[in-house]
C-alpha positions in Angstrom: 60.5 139.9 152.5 59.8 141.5 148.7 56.6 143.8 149.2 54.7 141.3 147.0 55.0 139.1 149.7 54.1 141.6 152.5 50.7 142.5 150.5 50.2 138.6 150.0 51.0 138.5 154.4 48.0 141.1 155.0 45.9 140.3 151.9 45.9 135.9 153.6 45.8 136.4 157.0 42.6 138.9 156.9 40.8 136.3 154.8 41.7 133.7 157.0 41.0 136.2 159.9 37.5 137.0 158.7 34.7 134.9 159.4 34.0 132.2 156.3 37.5 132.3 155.0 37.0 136.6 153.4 34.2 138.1 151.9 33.2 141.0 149.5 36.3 143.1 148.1 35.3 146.1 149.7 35.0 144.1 153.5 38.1 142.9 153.2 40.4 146.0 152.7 37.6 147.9 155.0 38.9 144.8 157.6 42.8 145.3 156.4 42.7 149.4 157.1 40.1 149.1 160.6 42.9 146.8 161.9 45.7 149.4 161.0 47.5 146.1 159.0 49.3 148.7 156.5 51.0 151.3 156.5 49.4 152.5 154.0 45.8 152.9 154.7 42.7 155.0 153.9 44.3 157.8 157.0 47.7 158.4 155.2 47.6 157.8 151.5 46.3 159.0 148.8 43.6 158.8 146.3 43.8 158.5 142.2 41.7 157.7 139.4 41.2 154.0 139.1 38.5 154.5 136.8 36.7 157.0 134.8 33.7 157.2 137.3 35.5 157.0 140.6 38.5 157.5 142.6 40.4 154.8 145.4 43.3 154.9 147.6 46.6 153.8 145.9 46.8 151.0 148.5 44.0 149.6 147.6 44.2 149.3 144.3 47.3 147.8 144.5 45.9 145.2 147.1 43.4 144.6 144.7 46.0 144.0 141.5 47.6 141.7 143.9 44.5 139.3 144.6 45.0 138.3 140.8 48.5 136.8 141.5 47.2 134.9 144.1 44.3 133.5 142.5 46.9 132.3 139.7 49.1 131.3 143.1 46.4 129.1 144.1 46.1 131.2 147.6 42.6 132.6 146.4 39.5 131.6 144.9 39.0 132.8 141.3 35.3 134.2 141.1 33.3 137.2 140.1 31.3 139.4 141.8 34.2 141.1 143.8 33.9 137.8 146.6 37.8 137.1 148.2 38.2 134.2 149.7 41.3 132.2 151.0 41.9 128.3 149.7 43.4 125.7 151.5 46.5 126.6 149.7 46.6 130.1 151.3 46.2 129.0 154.8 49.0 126.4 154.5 51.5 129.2 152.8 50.3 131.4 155.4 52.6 130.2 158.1 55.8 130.6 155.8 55.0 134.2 155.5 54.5 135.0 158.9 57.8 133.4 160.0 59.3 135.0 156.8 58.0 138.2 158.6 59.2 137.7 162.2 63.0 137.0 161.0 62.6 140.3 158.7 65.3 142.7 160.4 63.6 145.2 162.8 64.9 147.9 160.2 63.6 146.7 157.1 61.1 148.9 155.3 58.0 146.7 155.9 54.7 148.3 155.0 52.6 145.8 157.0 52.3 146.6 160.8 53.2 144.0 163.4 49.7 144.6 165.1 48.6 141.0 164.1 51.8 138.7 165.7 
C-alpha cells in the first residue's frame, strides 16, 4: 500500500468515522491526531511555513494536499469553506483500502497506526 493510499485510508475512514460523514478541516485532522491514526502527528513531527502568516505540521499539510486528489477521486465533496466530507464513493472504496491494509506485510513501513482495525 503506496502512502497515497495510506493517507487516503486515515483521511476516509475519519470522515466516515465522524458524525455527519466529516466536518471542518481543522476537526478532522484534530480527530485524525486525538485518535493517534498517524504516525505522524502533532506529538512527533514538525512544523514549517505553509504560509506567510502561519506555521502547520508537515503531516498536515500533506493530509490537506491530499483531500484535493480525492475530491478529483470522487471520495470527497468539493466545497469551500474548509468543510470535508466523505461521498458515497468514499465509503464504498473504503473497504478496499482497509483490506489492502490488513494484507500489508507486518514489516512494511506504514505511517497509519492499526489502532482503528
Amino acid at each position: 500500500m503506496n502512502r497515497r493510499d495510506q493517507k487516503w485510508l486515515v483521511m476516509l475512514y475519519t470522515m466516515n468515522e465522524m458524525a455527519g460523514g466529516g466536518g471542518q478541516r481543522k476537526d478532522v485532522l484534530a480527530h485524525i491526531n486525538s485518535h493517534g491514526y498517524w504516525k505522524k502527528n502533532d506529538s512527533n513531527d514538525v512544523i514549517r511555513p505553509s504560509r506567510a502568516d502561519r506555521h502547520e505540521y508537515v503531516w498536515r499539510n500533506d493530509f490537506s494536499y491530499e483531500r484535493r486528489h480525492l475530491v478529483d477521486a470522487g471520495y470527497m465533496q468539493p466545497g469551500g469553506k474548509g468543510v470535508w466530507k466523505i461521498t458515497d464513493s468514499g465509503r464504498r472504496h473504503l473497504p478496499a483500502l482497509i483490506s489492502q491494509a490488513k494484507e500489508q506485510a507486518a514489516d512494511t513501513d506504514a505511517g497509519y497506526t492499526v489502532s482503528f482495525f
